[in-house]
PAZAZA-784179 format. One record per residue (C-alpha): residue number from 1; residue in three letters; chain; x, y, z. Coordinates in Angstrom, 1 decimal. Example, Ala and Ser with C-alpha at 12.3 -4.5 7.8 and 13.67 -1.06 7.14 Angstrom:
NODE     n   res   chain       xx       yy       zz
NODE     1   ALA       A     12.3     -4.5      7.8
NODE     2   SER       A     13.7     -1.1      7.1
//
This chain:
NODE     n   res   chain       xx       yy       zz
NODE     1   UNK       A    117.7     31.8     71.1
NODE     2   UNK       A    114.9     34.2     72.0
NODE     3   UNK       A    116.9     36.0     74.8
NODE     4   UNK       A    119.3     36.6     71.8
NODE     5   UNK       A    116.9     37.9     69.5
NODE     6   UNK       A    115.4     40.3     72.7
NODE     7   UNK       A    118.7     41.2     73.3
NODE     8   UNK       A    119.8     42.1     69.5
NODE     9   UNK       A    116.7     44.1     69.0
NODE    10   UNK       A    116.8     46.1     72.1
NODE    11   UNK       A    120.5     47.1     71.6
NODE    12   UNK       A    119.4     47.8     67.8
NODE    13   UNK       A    117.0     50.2     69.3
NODE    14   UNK       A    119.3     51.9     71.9
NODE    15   UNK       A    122.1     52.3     69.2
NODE    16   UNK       A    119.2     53.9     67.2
NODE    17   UNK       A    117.7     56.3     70.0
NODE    18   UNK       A    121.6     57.3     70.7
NODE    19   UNK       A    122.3     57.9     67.0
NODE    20   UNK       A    119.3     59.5     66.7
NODE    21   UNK       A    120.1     62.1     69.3
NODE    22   UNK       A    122.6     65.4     67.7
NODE    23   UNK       A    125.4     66.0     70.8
NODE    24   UNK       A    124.8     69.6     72.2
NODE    25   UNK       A    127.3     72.0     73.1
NODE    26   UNK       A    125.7     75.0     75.1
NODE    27   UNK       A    128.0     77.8     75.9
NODE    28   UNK       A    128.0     79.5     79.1
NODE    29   UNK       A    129.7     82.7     79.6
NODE    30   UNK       A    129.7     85.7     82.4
NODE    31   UNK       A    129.5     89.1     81.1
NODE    32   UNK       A    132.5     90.6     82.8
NODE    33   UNK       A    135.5     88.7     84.6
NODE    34   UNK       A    134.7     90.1     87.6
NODE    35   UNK       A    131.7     91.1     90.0
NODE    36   UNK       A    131.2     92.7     93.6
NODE    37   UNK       A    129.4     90.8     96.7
NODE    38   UNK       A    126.1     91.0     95.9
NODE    39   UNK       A    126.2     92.7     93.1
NODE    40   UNK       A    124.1     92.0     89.8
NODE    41   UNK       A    125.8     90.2     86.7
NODE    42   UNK       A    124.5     88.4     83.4
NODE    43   UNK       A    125.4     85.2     82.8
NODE    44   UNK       A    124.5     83.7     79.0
NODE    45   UNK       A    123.4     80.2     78.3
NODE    46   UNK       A    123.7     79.8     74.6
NODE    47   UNK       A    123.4     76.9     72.6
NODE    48   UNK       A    122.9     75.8     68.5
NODE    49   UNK       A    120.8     72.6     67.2
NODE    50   UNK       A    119.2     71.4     64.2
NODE    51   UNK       A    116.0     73.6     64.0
NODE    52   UNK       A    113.4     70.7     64.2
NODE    53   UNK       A    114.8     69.8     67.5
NODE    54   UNK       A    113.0     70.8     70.7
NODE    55   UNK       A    115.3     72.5     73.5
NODE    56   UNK       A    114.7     73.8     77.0
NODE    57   UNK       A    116.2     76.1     79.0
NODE    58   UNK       A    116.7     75.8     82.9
NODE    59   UNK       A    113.8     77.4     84.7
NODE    60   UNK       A    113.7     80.0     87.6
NODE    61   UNK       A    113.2     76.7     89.9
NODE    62   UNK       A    117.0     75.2     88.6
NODE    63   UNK       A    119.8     76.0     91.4
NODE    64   UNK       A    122.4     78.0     90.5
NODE    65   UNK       A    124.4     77.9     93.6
NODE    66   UNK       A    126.2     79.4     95.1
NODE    67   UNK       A    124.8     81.8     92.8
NODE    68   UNK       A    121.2     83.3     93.6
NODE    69   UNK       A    118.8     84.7     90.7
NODE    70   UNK       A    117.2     87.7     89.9
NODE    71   UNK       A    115.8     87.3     87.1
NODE    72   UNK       A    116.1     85.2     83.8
NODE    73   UNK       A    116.3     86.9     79.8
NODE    74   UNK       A    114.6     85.5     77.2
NODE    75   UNK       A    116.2     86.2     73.6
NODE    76   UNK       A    114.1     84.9     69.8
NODE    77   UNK       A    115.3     82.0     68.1
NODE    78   UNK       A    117.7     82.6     65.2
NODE    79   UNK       A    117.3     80.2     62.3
NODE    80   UNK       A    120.3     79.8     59.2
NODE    81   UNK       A    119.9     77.0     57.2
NODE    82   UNK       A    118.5     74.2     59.1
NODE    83   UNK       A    120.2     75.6     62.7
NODE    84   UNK       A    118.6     77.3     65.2
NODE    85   UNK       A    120.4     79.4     67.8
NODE    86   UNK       A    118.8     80.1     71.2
NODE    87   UNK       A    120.2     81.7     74.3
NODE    88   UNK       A    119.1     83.2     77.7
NODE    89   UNK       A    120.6     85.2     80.1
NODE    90   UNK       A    120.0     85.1     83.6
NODE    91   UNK       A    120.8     87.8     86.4
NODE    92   UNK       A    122.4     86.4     89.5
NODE    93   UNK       A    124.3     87.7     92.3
NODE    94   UNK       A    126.8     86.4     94.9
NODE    95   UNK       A    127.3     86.2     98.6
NODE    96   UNK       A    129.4     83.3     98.8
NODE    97   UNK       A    133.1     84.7    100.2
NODE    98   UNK       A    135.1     82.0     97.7
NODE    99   UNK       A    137.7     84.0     95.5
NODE   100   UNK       A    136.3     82.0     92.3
NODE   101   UNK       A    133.3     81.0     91.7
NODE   102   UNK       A    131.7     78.5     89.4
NODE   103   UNK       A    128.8     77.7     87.8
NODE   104   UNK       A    127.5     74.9     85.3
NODE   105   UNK       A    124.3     74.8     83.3
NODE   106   UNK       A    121.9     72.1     81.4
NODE   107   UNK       A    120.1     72.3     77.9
NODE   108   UNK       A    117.3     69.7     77.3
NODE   109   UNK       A    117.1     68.5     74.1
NODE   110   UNK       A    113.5     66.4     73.9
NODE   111   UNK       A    113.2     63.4     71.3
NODE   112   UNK       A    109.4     62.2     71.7
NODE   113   UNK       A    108.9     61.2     75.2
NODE   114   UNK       A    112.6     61.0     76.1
NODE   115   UNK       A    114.9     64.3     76.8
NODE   116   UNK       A    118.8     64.4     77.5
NODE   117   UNK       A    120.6     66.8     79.2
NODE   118   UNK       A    123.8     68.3     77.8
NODE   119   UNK       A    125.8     70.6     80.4
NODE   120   UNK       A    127.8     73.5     79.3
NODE   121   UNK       A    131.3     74.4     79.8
NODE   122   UNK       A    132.5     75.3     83.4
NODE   123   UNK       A    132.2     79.2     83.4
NODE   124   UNK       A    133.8     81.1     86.5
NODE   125   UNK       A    133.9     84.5     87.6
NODE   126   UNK       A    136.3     86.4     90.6
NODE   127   UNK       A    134.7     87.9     93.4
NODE   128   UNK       A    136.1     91.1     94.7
NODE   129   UNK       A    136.2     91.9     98.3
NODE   130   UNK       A    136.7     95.2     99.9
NODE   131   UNK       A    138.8     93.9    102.5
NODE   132   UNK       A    142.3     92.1    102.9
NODE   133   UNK       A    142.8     88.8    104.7
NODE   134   UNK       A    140.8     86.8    106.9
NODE   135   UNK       A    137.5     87.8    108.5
NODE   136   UNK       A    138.0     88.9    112.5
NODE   137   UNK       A    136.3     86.7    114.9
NODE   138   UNK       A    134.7     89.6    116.5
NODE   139   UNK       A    133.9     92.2    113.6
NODE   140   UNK       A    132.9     95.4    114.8
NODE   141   UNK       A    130.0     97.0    112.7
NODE   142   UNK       A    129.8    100.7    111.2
NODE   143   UNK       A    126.4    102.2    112.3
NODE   144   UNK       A    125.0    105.0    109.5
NODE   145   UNK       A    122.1    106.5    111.9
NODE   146   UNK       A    120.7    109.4    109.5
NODE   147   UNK       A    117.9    109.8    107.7
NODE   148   UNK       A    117.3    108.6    103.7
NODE   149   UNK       A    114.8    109.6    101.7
NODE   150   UNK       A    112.2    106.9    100.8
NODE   151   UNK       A    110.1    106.8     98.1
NODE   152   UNK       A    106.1    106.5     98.7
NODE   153   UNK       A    104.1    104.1     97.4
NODE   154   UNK       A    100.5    103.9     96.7
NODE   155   UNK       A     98.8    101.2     98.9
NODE   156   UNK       A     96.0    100.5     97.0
NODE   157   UNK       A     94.8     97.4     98.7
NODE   158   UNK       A     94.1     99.7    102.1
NODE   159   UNK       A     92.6    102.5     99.4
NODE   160   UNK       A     90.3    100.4     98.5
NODE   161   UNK       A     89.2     98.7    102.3
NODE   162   UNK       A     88.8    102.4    102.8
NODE   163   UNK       A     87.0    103.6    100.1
NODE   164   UNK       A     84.5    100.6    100.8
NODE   165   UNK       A     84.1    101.4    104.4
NODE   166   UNK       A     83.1    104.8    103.5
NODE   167   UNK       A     80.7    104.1    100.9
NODE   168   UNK       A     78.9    101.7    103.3
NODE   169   UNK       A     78.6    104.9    106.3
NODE   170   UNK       A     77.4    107.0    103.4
NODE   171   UNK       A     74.8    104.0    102.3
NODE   172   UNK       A     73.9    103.4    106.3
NODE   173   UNK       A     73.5    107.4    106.9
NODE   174   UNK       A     71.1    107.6    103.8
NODE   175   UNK       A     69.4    104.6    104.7
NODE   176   UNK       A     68.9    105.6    108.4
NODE   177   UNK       A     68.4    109.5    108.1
NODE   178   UNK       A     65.6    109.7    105.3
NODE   179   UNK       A     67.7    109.9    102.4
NODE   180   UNK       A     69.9    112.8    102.6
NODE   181   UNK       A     72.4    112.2     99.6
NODE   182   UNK       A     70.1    111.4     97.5
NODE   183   UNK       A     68.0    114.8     98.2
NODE   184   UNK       A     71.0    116.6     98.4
NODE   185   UNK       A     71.6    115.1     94.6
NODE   186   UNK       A     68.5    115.7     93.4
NODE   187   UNK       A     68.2    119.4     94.7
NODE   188   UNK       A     71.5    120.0     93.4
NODE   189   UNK       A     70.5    118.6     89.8
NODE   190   UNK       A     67.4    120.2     89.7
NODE   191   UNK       A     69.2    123.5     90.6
NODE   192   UNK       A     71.1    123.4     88.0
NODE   193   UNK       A     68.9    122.6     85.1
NODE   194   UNK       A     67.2    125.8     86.5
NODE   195   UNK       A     69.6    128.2     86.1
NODE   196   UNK       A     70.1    126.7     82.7
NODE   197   UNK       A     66.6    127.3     81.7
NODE   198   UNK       A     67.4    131.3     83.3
NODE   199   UNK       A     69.9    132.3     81.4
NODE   200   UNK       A     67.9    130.9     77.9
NODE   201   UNK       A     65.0    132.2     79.2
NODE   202   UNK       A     67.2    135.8     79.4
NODE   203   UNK       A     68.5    135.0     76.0
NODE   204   UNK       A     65.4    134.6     74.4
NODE   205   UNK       A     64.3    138.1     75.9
NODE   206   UNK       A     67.3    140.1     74.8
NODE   207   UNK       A     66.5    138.3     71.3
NODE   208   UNK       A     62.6    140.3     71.9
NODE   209   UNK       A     63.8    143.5     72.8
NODE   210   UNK       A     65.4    143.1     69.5
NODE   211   UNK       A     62.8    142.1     67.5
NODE   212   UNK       A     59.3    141.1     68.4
NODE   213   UNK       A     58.7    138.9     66.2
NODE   214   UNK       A     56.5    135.6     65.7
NODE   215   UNK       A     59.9    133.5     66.1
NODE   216   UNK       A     61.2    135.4     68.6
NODE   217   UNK       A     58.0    134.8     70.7
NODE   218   UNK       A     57.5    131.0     69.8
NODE   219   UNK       A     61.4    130.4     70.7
NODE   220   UNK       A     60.5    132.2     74.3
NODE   221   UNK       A     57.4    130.0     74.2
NODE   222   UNK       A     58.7    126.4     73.2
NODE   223   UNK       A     61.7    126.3     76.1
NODE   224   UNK       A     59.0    127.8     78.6
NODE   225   UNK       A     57.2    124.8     77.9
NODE   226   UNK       A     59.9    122.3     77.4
NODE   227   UNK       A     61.1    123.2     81.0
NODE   228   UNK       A     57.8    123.1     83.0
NODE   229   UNK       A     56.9    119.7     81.5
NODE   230   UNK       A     60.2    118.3     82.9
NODE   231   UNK       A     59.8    119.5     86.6
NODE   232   UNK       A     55.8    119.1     86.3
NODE   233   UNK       A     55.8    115.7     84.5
NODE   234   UNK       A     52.9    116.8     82.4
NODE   235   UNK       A     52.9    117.0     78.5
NODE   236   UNK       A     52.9    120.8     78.2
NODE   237   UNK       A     54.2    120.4     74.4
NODE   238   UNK       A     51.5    118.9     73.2
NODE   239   UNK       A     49.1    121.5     74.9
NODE   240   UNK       A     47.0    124.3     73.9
NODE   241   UNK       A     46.2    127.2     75.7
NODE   242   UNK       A     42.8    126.1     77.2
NODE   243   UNK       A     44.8    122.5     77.9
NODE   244   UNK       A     47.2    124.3     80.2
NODE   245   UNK       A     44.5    126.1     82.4
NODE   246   UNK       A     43.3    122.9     83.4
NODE   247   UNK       A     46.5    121.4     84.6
NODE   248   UNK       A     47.4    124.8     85.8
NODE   249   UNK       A     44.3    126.8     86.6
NODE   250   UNK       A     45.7    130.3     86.9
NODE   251   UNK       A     43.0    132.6     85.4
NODE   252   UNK       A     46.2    135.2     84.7
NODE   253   UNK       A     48.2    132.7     82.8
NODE   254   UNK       A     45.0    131.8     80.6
NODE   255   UNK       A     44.4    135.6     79.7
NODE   256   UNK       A     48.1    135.6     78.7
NODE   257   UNK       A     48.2    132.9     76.6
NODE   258   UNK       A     45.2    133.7     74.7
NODE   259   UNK       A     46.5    137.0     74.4
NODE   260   UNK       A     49.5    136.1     72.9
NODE   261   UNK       A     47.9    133.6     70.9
NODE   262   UNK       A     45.7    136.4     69.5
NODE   263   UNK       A     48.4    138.2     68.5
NODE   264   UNK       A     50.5    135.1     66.8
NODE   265   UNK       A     47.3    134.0     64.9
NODE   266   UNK       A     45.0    137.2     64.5
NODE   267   UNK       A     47.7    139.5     64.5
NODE   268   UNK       A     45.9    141.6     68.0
NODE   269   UNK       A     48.4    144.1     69.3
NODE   270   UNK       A     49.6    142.6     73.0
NODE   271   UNK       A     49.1    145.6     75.5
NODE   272   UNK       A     52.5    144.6     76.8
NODE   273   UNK       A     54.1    141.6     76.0
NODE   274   UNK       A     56.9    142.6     78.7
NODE   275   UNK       A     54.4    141.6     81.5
NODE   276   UNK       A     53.5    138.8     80.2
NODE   277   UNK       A     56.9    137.0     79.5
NODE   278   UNK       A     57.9    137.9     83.1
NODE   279   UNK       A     54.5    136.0     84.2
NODE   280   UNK       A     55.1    133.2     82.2
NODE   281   UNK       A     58.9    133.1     83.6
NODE   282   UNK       A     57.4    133.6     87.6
NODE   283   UNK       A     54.9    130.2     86.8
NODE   284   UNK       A     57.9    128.4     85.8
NODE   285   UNK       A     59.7    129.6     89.3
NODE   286   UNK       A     56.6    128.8     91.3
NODE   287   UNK       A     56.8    125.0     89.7
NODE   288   UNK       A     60.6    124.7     90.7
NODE   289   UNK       A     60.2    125.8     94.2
NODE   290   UNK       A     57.0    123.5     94.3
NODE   291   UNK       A     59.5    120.4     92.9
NODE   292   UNK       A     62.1    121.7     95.4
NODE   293   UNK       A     59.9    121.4     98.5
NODE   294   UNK       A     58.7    118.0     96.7
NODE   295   UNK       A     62.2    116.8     97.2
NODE   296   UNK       A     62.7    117.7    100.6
NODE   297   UNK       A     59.9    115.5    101.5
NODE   298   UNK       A     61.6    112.8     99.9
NODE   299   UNK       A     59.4    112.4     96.5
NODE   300   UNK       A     61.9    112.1     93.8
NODE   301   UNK       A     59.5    111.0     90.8
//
């Protein structure tokens, strides 16, 4: 009696599970009737189910001889009314000499942990040869010996092996010959931040010959000052007059400054300011050369 009732229930469930389970149609189809050795063609795997089914599609794993593939299609799910359409379509090719060829494909339709696979409809496709009859035992081959263009390609991985080799020569060469990138850098950084502070320095002259004015002068002034406290490292904006002779103890420069300070704050003619702006301009050169030679000894502070 209790192999019965084991018996009733499990049929009960199987009955269930079977009913359960909506039969599947999929639809395969080639895209012509027709295809060349080796040639590309589409093949579409379609199919329709109620939408709160799960399906799945063959992968690029599946076998599809005598068919080979290229690559597989992937198309959105289209949903009217409680059905849901889904299709791929795969690009294969041939080599196989048969006449007619055929191929078959799965859907899986997934219910919990169980899935069922429903095969479509047996699709075929002629293959077109460009030769009559059998194959010779002894075929004799056409040789094409001339030249085709190819197209280049980048090969980045060797790009990048080389550029590595050459940026660790260039570190062992700096490292072993006292530093020559690195002064060749900073000399050619420092050069031009000079000529920068030329031409303004030019600029603020032409300005002068202009007007000489209080601004005018200040302008000159204020970059002259900006620039030597960059290539000296000393606060020369924040100094005075008497300040800069001690840093810089030329008794010239002193006389100028005060001179020119005279003349911003007292309102003392300058004898000739011309002389002094182009004194003030040659300290700034003597600093340069000073942090050029500074350099080439390998002091980059």
């Amino acid at each position: 009696m209790v192999k019965l009732l084991i018996f009733v229930f499990a049929f009960i469930n199987l009955w269930s599970t079977a009913f359960a389970q909506t039969e599947l149609r999929p639809v395969l189809k080639f895209e012509k009737d027709s295809v060349k050795i080796g040639e590309p063609i589409r093949v579409s795997l379609s199919v329709a189910y109620p939408s709160e089914e799960q399906i799945l599609f063959p992968d690029t794993n599946y076998s599809l001889l005598p068919f080979e593939l290229i690559k597989k299609e992937f198309f959105t799910t289209k949903s009217t009314k409680g059905i849901s359409l889904d299709s791929v379509v795969y690009v294969v090719s041939t080599f196989s000499l048969d006449s007619i060829q055929t191929l078959k494909m799965p859907v899986y339709q997934f219910i919990g942990e169980d899935s069922t696979g429903w095969f479509s409809n047996e699709a075929s496709i002629k293959v077109l040869q460009k030769f009559k009859g059998r194959l010779p035992e002894k075929p004799v081959f056409e040789y094409d010996n001339t030249n085709h263009p190819v197209a280049l390609r980048i090969n980045y991985p060797y790009i990048l092996i080389g550029m590595a080799v050459i940026i660790l020569l260039l570190f062992l060469f700096n490292f072993f010959f006292d530093r020559p990138i690195q002064k060749f850098i900073f000399l050619f950084l420092e050069r031009r931040r000079h000529n920068s502070y030329l031409k303004l320095y030019d600029k603020n002259i032409k300005n002068l010959e202009k007007e000489l004015s209080i601004e005018n002068v200040e302008a000159l002034l204020v970059n002259w000052r900006k620039y030597i406290q960059r290539v000296d490292g000393q606060p020369y904006t924040t100094f005075t007059s008497m300040e800069i002779f001690k840093v810089l103890p030329d008794k010239n420069l002193r006389d100028i400054l005060q001179e020119i300070d005279r003349w911003i704050y007292g309102g003392i003619d300058m004898k000739d300011w011309r002389s002094n702006m182009e004194y003030v301009k040659q300290v700034s050169i003597q600093l340069y050369l000073k942090k050029r030679e500074s350099i080439k000894d390998g002091k980059f502070e």
